[in-house]
C-alpha positions as a Markdown table, in Angstrom:
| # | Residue | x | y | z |
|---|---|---|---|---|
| 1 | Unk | 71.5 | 104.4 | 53.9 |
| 2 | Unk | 70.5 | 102.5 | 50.5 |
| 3 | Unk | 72.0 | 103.5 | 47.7 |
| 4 | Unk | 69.9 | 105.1 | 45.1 |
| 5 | Unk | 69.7 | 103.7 | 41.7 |
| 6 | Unk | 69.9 | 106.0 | 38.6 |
| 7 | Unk | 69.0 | 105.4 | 34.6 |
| 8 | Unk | 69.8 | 106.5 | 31.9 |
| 9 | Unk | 67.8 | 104.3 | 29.9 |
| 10 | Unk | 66.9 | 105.8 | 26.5 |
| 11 | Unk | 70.4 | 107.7 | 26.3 |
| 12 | Unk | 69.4 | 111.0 | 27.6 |
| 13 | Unk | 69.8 | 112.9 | 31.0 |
| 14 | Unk | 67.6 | 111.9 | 34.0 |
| 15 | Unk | 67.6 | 113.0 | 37.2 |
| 16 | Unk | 66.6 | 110.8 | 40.7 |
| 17 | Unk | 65.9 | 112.5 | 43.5 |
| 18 | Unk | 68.3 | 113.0 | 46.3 |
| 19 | Unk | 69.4 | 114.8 | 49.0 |
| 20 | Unk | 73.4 | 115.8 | 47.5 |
| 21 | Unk | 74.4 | 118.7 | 49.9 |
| 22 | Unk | 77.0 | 116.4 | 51.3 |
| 23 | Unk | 78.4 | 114.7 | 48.3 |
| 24 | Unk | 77.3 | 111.5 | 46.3 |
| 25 | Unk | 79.8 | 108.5 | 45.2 |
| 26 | Unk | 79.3 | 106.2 | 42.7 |
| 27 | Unk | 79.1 | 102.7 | 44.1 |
| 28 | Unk | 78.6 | 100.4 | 41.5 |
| 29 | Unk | 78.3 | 100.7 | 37.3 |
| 30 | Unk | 75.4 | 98.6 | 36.2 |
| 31 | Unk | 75.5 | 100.2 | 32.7 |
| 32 | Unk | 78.0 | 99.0 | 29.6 |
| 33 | Unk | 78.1 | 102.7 | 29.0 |
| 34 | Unk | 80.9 | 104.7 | 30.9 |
| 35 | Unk | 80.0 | 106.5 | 34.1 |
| 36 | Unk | 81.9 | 109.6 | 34.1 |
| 37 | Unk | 81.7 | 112.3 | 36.7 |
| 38 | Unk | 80.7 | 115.5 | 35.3 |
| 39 | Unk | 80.6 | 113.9 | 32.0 |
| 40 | Unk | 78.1 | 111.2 | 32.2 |
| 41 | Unk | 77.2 | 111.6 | 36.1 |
| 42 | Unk | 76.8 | 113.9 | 38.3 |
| 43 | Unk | 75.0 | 115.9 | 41.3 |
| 44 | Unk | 73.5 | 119.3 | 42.3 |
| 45 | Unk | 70.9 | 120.9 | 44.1 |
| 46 | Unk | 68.3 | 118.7 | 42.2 |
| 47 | Unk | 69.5 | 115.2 | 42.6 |
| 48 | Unk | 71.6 | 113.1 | 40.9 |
| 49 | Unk | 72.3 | 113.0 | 36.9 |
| 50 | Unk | 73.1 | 110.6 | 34.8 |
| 51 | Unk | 73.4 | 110.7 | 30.8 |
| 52 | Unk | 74.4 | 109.1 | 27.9 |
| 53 | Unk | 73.5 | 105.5 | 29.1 |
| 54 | Unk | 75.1 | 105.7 | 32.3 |
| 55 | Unk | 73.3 | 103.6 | 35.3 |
| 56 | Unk | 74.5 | 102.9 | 38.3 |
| 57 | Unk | 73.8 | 102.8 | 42.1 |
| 58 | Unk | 75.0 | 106.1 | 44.0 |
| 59 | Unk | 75.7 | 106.4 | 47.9 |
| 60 | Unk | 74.3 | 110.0 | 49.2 |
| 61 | Unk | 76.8 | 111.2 | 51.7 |
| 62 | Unk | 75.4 | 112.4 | 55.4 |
| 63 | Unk | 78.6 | 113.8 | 56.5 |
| 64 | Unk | 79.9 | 117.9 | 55.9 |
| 65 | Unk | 82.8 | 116.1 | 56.7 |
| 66 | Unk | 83.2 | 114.0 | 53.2 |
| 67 | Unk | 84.8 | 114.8 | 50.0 |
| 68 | Unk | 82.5 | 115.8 | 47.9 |
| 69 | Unk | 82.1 | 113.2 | 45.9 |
| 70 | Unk | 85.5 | 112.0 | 44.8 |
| 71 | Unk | 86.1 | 108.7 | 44.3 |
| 72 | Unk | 89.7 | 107.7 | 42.2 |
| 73 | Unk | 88.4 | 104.0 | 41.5 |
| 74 | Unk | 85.3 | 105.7 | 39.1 |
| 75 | Unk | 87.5 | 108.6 | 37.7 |
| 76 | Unk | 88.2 | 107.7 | 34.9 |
| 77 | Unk | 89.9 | 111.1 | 33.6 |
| 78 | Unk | 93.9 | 109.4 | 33.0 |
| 79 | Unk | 94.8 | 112.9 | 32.4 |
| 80 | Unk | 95.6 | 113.3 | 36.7 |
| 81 | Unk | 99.4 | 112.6 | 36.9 |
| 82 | Unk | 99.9 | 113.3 | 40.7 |
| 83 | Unk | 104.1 | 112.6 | 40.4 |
């Protein structure tokens, strides 16, 4: 599937159309602004969202089976200490 391509052009939220039931990843930044899941990126029953500047290509999942979503190389959220 091709990923779909979302802007945030003139700083404020958009939303692209997509199919997000399964879970969305973020594939590639394009932006010098920070992609930042549930911060300045993310996905509901309307698509995906970006904000702030963010844009980037996103892969729509087409499996229940994925996770939602998460992807540790675009979280950028240092406060996750797994030890």
């Amino acid at each position: 599937m091709a990923p779909v391509r979302c802007s945030s052009g003139d700083g404020g939220r958009h939303y692209c159309e997509a199919t997000t039931q399964s879970g969305v990843q973020l594939t590639r930044q394009i932006s010098g602004s920070p992609c930042i899941q549930n911060q300045t990126w993310g996905f509901d029953n309307r698509g995906i969202w970006v904000d702030r500047g963010c844009r980037a290509d996103f892969q729509v999942n087409n499996s229940v089976n994925n996770t939602g979503g998460y992807n540790p190389r675009y979280n950028n959220n240092r406060n996750n200490n797994n030890s």
